[in-house]
Each structure stands twice: as structure tokens, then as C-alpha cells.
C-alpha positions in Angstrom: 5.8 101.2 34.7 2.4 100.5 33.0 4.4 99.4 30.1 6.5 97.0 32.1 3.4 95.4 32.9 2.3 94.9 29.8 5.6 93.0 28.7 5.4 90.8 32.0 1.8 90.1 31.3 2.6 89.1 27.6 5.4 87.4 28.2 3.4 84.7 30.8 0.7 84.9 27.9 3.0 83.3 25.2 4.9 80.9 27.6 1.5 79.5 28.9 0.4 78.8 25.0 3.6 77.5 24.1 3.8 75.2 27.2 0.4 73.7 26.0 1.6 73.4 22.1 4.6 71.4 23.1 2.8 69.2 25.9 -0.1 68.4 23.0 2.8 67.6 20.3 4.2 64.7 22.7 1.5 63.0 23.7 0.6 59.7 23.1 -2.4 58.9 21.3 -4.4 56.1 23.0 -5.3 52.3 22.2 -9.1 52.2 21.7 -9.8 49.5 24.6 -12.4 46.9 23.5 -14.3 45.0 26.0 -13.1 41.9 26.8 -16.1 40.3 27.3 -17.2 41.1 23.8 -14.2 39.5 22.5 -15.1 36.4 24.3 -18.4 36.2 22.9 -17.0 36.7 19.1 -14.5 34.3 19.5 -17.3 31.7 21.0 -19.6 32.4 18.1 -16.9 31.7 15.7 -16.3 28.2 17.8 -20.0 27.4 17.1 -19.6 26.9 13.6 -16.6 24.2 13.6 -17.1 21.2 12.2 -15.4 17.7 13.6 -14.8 15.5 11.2 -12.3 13.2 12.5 -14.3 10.5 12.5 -14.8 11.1 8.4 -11.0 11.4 8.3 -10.6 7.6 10.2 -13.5 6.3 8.0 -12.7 7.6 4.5 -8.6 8.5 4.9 -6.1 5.8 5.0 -2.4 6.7 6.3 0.6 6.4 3.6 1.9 3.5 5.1 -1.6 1.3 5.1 -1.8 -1.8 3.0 -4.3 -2.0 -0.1 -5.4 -5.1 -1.4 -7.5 -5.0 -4.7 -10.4 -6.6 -5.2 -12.3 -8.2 -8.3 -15.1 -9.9 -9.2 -14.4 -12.4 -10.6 -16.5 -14.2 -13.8 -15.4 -17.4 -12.6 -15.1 -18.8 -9.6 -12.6 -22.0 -8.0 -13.5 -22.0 -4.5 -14.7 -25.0 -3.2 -14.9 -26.8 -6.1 -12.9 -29.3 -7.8 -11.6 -30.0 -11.4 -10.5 -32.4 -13.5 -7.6 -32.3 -16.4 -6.7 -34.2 -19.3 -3.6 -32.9 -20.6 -0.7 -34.2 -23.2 2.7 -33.0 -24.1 6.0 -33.7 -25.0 9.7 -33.9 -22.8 11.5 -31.0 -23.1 14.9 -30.5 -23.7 16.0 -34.1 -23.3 18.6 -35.5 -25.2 18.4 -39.0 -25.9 14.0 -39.2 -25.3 11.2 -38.1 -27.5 7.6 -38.8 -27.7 4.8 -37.4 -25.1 3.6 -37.7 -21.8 -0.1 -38.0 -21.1 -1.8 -36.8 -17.6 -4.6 -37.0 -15.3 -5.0 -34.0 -12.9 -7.7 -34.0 -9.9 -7.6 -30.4 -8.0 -9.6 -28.9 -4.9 -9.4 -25.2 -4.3 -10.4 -24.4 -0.7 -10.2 -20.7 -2.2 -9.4 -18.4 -5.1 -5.5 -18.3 -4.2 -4.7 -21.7 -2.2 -5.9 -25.4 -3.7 -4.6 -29.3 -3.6 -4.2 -31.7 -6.3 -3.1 -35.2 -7.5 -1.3 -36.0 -10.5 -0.8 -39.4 -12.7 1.7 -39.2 -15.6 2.1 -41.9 -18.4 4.9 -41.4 -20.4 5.2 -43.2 -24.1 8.7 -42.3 -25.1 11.1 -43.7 -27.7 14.4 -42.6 -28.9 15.7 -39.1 -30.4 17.6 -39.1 -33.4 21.0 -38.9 -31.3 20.4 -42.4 -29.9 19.6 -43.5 -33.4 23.3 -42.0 -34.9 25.0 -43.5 -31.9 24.1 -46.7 -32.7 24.9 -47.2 -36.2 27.7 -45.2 -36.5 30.2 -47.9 -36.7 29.6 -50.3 -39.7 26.4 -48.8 -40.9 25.5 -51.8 -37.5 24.5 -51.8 -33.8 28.4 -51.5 -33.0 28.6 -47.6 -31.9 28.5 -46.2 -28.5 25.4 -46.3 -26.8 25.6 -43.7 -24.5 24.1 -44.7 -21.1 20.7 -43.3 -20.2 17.3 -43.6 -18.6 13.7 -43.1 -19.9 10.6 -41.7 -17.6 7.3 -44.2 -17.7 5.0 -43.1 -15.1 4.7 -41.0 -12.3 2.3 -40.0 -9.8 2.1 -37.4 -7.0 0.3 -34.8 -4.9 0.9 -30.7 -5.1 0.0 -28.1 -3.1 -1.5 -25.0 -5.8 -0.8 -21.2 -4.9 -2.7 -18.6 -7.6 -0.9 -15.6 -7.1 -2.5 -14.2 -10.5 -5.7 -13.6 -11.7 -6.2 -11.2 -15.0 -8.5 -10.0 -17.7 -7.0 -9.4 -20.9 -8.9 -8.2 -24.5 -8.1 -10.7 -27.1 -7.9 -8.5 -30.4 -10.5 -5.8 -28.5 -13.6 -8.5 -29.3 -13.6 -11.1 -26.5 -12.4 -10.7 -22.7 -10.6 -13.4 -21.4 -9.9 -14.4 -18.0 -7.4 -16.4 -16.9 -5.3 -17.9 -13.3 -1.5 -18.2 -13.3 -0.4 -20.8 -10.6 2.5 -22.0 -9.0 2.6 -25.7 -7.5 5.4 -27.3 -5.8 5.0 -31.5 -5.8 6.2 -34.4 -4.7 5.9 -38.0 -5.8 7.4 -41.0 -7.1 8.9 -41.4 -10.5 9.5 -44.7 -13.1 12.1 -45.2 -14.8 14.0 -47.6 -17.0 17.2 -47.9 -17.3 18.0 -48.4 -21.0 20.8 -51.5 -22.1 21.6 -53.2 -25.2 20.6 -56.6 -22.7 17.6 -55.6 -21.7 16.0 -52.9 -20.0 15.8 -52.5 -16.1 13.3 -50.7 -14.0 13.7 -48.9 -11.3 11.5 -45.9 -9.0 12.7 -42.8 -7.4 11.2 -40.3 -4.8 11.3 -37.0 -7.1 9.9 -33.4 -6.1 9.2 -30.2 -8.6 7.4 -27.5 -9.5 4.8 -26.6 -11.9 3.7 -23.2 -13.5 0.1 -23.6 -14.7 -1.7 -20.9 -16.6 -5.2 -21.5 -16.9 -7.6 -19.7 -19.6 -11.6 -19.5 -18.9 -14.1 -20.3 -21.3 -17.1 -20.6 -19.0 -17.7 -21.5 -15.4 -17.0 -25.0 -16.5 -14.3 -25.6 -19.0 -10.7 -24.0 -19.4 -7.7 -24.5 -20.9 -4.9 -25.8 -19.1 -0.8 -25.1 -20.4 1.4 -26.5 -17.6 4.9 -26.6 -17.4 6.4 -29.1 -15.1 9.3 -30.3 -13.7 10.9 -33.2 -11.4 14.1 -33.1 -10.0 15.0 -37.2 -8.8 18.3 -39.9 -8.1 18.6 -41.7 -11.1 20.9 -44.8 -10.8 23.0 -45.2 -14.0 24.2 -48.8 -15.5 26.2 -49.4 -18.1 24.1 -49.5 -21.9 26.0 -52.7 -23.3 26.4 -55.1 -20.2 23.5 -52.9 -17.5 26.3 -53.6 -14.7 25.7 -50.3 -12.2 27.6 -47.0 -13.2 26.6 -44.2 -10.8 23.6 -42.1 -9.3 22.9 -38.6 -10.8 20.3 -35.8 -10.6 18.2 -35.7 -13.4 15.9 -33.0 -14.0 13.0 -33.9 -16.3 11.0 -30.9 -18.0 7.2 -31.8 -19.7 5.0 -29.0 -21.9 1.7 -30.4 -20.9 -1.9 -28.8 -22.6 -5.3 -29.7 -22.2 -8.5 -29.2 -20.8 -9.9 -28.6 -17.4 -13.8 -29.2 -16.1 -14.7 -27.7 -12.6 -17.8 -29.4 -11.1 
């Protein structure tokens, strides 16, 4: 009997320790739980030391699609002041006329891109060596064909000037130059004779163009001035050995003009 009671009594012994093993083995271990206030305070200390600096991004950042202009100073200046040209050249690409033009040119810029100008033209032409052949191809005498022509004597006209360029360039890495390129559409009126083995007729013409102009700085003062112009006009036609009328036709005259310019 006593040693029934021992085996009972061990038996409830090793069954209570094994109950505890296996309940320890499962359990979960626990979160350490801060204090949420604490957190609060860390995360407001933290906010303390941002910085704002939006208004450095609008002042010094510029978005990808902004516009940039550049900007240069400039050695010499055209705005609001006016100039004066003298220029000579000869007719380009015409046939049947050679010799040169001579020009007057008055501009006022009202700013570094935009100006105004008036323009005289005097034109002391003769003819080419085609005109010459033509002639005296029959007989070794003024019996060929003549063919039937005009020849430019004046004109004069106002332009409005648009500089969309303005450059520095190092001439042979000793000397800077500065210099404008310009565009100038024009309009006017034109002279003109119409050539004839009877005698010459005159005749006018409302003509338009445009000029390129490239103009290269010496000083504040002078530049030089290379312009290439052209007129577009009616030119009425006559016949070269009677000067009865023939037709009307667009001629397109082309002068090299280069020169001088003086802004006051």
C-alpha cells in the first residue's frame, strides 16, 4: 500500500513538471511596448530641424519647360541712335548690265534688335560684254540682235531693320570683333530705262525686297557695312530696235553693296 502511494505521488510529481515544460515551450514572447507619448516627442524633435526651402527652389530653380533668353553686354551699343552709310557695289548676276551702284543709308534703332531706315541708290551702269557681241555680230556692224532689256538708275526707299544676331568672334586669336547680322524687308520706287537702238525711255516702278546686312564694329562710332540687297518690281518691256511696247515682267535686281557706317 505505502508503495502505491509512492507511485501515485510520483506520478502527479512528473505530470505537474511536464505540464509547466510544455506550457513554457509555447508561449509567446512579448512586444516590448514603448510609450507612445515618447514616440511623439522624437518624432516632433526630428520635425524641428526641417528646413523649408521652397521659396529658394521658386527663386533659384527654373522648370524644364521655362524660356531662357541670354544676355550680353554688349561693347557697342545702337539704341537710340542713328547712323549714316556710304556704301558702293556692283549688280549681281545680271546679264546684259555692269558697272556699280552707289548708296546713301540713314538708320534709327529704337533698340538693339528692331530699327528704321531710308535708302537712296544711284546706279552708273553700262553694258556687259554679251550686249557688246550681240551687237556686232553680223557684219563686224550694229546689225545683230539686240536683245530687249532694261537698266536700273536710281532708287529710293524706306526698310524696317530686325537684328536677330549679335556675335563676338577672335580674328586669328589677336583682336575680338563684334559684329550685328540684320535682316530688312523694303519698299520703294525704282528707275529704270528701257534700253532701244532709238533712244532710250524712262520709266518708274513700285519695287519691294529684302536686305541682309552684316555689320562689323570698329569702335562706338564707325563700322563696316556689307549689304546684300534685292528688289523684286514690273518692268515694262519695248522692243530694242523700234522701243514699240513688248510685255511686263518681274525683274529681280541683286546689288553687293560695302562701305562704312557712323553712329552719332
Amino acid at each position: 500500500m505505502q508503495t502505491l502511494n509512492i507511485m501515485i505521488t510520483a506520478s502527479l510529481l512528473l505530470f505537474t513538471i511536464f505540464s509547466w515544460g510544455q506550457s513554457t515551450q509555447y508561449q509567446r514572447p512579448q512586444k516590448n511596448v514603448t510609450n507612445k507619448k515618447d514616440d511623439k516627442t522624437k518624432t516632433s524633435d526630428k520635425q524641428e530641424y526641417k528646413v523649408d526651402i521652397s521659396d529658394i527652389e521658386k527663386k533659384y530653380w527654373a522648370p524644364k519647360d521655362t524660356d531662357f533668353s541670354v544676355v550680353q553686354s554688349r561693347a557697342y551699343t545702337k539704341a537710340n541712335r542713328f547712323s549714316l552709310s556710304l556704301q558702293a557695289g556692283p549688280v549681281v548676276s545680271d546679264v546684259y548690265n555692269s558697272g556699280f551702284n552707289y548708296s546713301l543709308t540713314a538708320n534709327y534703332f529704337t533698340s538693339e534688335r528692331h530699327g528704321f531706315g531710308a535708302t537712296y541708290i544711284h546706279s552708273n551702269l553700262g553694258d556687259t560684254k554679251v550686249i557688246e557681241e550681240f551687237r556686232y555680230q553680223v557684219g563686224g556692224g550694229k546689225a545683230g540682235a539686240v536683245p530687249d532689256w532694261g537698266r536700273m538708275t536710281s532708287y529710293y526707299g524706306i526698310n524696317y531693320i530686325w537684328v536677330p544676331v549679335y556675335a563676338k568672334m577672335s580674328l586669328l586669336g589677336q583682336k575680338i570683333i563684334y559684329f550685328d547680322m540684320a535682316f530688312s524687308p523694303n519698299i520703294g520706287m525704282i528707275n529704270y530705262d528701257k534700253m532701244s537702238d532709238v533712244g532710250n525711255k524712262t520709266d518708274s516702278a513700285f519695287t519691294y525686297g529684302l536686305d541682309v546686312t552684316q555689320y562689323f564694329f570698329l569702335n562706338k562710332h564707325w563700322a563696316i557695312r556689307a549689304d546684300l540687297k534685292n528688289f523684286w518690281f514690273k518692268e515694262n518691256v519695248i522692243y530694242s530696235k523700234d522701243a514699240t511696247p513688248r510685255n511686263t515682267r518681274t525683274n529681280n535686281t541683286t546689288i553687293f553693296s560695302l562701305g562704312v557706317t557712323y553712329h552719332f
